[in-house]
C-alpha positions, 0 to 999 in steps of 0.5 A: 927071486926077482922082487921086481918081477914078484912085484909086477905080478901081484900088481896084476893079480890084485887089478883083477881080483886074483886073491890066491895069487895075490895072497901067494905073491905078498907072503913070498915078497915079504919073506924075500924082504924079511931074508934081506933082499932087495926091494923093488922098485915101487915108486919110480923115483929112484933118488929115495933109495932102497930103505923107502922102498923096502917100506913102501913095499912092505906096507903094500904087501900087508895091504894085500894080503889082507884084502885077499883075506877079506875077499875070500872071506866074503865070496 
């Protein structure tokens, strides 16, 4: 997996309200994390190193995937 990529992706699939895309994109960049990969970059500050990261896209991913949750729940 490239998590950078994963990431870009879901980025893209939440800005429009692609929710099965981004349900998909969080559950397999949590499971990269999960495995030990590497995070991607979330924030452009690369002096914060990669535990921050990791974080920060860990909380993310949550997020999204309970926002695609509620919104297919809604429709």
């Amino acid at each position: 997996m490239d998590p950078q990529t994963t990431w870009n992706q879901l980025l893209d699939a939440y800005s429009t309200g692609d929710w099965e895309q981004t349900a998909a994109l969080a559950t397999a960049l949590l499971a990269w994390l999960d495995s030990g990969g590497f995070p991607p970059q979330i924030v452009a500050r690369t002096n914060l190193g990669p535990r921050f990261q990791r974080v920060l896209a860990r909380a993310a991913c949550s997020f999204a995937r309970r926002q695609a949750r509620r919104a297919r729940r809604e429709r």
